[in-house]
C-alpha positions in Angstrom: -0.2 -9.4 15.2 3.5 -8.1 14.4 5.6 -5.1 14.1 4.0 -5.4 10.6 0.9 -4.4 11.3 2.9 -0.9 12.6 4.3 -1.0 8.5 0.8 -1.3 7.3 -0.3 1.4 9.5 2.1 3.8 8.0 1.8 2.3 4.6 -1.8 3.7 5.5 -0.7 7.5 6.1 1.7 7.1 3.6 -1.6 6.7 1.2 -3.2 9.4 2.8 -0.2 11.7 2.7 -0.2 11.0 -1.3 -3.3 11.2 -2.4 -5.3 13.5 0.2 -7.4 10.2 0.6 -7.9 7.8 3.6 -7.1 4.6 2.5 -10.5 3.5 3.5 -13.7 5.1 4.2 -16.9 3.6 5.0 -20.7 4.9 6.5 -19.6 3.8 10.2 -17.0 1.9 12.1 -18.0 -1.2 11.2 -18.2 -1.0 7.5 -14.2 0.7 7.5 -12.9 -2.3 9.6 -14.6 -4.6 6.9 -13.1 -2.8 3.8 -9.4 -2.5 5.6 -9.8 -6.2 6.6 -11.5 -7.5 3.1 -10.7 -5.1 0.7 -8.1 -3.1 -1.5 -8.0 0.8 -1.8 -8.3 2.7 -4.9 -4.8 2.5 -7.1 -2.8 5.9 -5.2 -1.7 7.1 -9.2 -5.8 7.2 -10.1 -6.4 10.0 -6.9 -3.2 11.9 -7.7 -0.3 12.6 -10.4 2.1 10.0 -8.4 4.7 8.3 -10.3 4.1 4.3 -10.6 6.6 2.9 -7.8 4.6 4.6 -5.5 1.9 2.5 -6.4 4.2 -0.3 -6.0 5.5 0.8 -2.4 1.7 1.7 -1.3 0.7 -2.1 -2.1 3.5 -4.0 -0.2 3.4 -1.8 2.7 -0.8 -2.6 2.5 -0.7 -6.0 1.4 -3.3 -8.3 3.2 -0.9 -10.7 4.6 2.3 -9.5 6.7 4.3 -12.0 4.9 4.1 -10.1 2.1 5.0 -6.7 3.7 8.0 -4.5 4.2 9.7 -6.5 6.9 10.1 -2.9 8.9 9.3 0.7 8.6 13.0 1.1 7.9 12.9 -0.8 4.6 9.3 1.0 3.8 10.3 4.4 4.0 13.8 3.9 1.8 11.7 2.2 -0.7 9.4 5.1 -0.8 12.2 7.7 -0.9 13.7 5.9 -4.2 9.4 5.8 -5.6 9.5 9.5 -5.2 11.6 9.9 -8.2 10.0 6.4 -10.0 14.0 5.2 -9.3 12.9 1.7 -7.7 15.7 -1.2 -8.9 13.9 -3.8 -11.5 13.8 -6.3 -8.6 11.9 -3.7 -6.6 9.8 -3.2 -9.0 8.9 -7.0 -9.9 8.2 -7.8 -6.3 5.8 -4.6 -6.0 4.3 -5.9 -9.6 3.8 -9.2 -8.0 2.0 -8.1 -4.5 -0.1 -6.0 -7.1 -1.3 -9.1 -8.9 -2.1 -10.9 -5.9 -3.6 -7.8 -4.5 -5.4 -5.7 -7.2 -5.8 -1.9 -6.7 -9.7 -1.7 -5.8 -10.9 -5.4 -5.5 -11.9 -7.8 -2.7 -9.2 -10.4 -3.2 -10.4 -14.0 -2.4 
C-alpha cells in the first residue's frame, strides 16, 4: 500500500461528491470491502447529469491497480478541474478511455 491508495480514497469522495452516491454500498461491512476490492461502481454520468471526462477522471483515480492511478492527488484534482467543463486534452481522454476498458463502469473485472 502507497500514497495511491490516499488518490483512490479521494477519487472515492470525489464519486460521492458527484453523484450523491457512495461509491459502494453493501448489507454489512464485509460485503462493501468485497465490492471496493472486487468490483466496479456504477458509471458517475448514469447517477447524475455529469459531463463524460468526469467519468474518465472517476475511473483512473478508482482503478483496481495503483499503477494505473493518478500518481498523486495533485494530478487528480487538476484533471478533475479541466472534467468539470468536459475540457480534458485527447491524451487525457485516451488514457481515461483505456482504464475504462480495462475497468468497465459496473462489472467484476477478472
Amino acid at each position: 500500500v502507497d500514497h495511491r491508495a490516499d488518490v483512490y480514497s479521494l477519487a472515492a469522495i470525489l464519486y460521492r461528491s458527484v453523484t450523491w452516491h457512495p461509491a459502494f454500498t453493501g448489507k454489512d461491512v464485509p460485503t462493501t470491502l468485497y465490492d471496493v476490492v472486487y468490483r466496479i461502481p456504477t458509471q458517475p454520468s448514469m447517477l447524475s447529469s455529469l459531463p463524460a471526462d468526469i467519468d474518465r477522471v472517476l475511473s483512473i483515480g478508482l482503478a483496481k491497480k495503483p499503477a494505473d492511478r493518478f500518481a498523486t492527488a495533485l494530478e487528480l484534482s487538476q484533471w478533475f478541474a479541466l472534467a468539470i467543463d468536459n475540457a480534458l486534452t485527447p491524451d487525457q481522454r485516451r488514457r481515461g478511455d483505456e482504464v475504462i476498458a480495462r475497468y468497465p463502469w459496473g462489472t467484476r473485472p477478472q
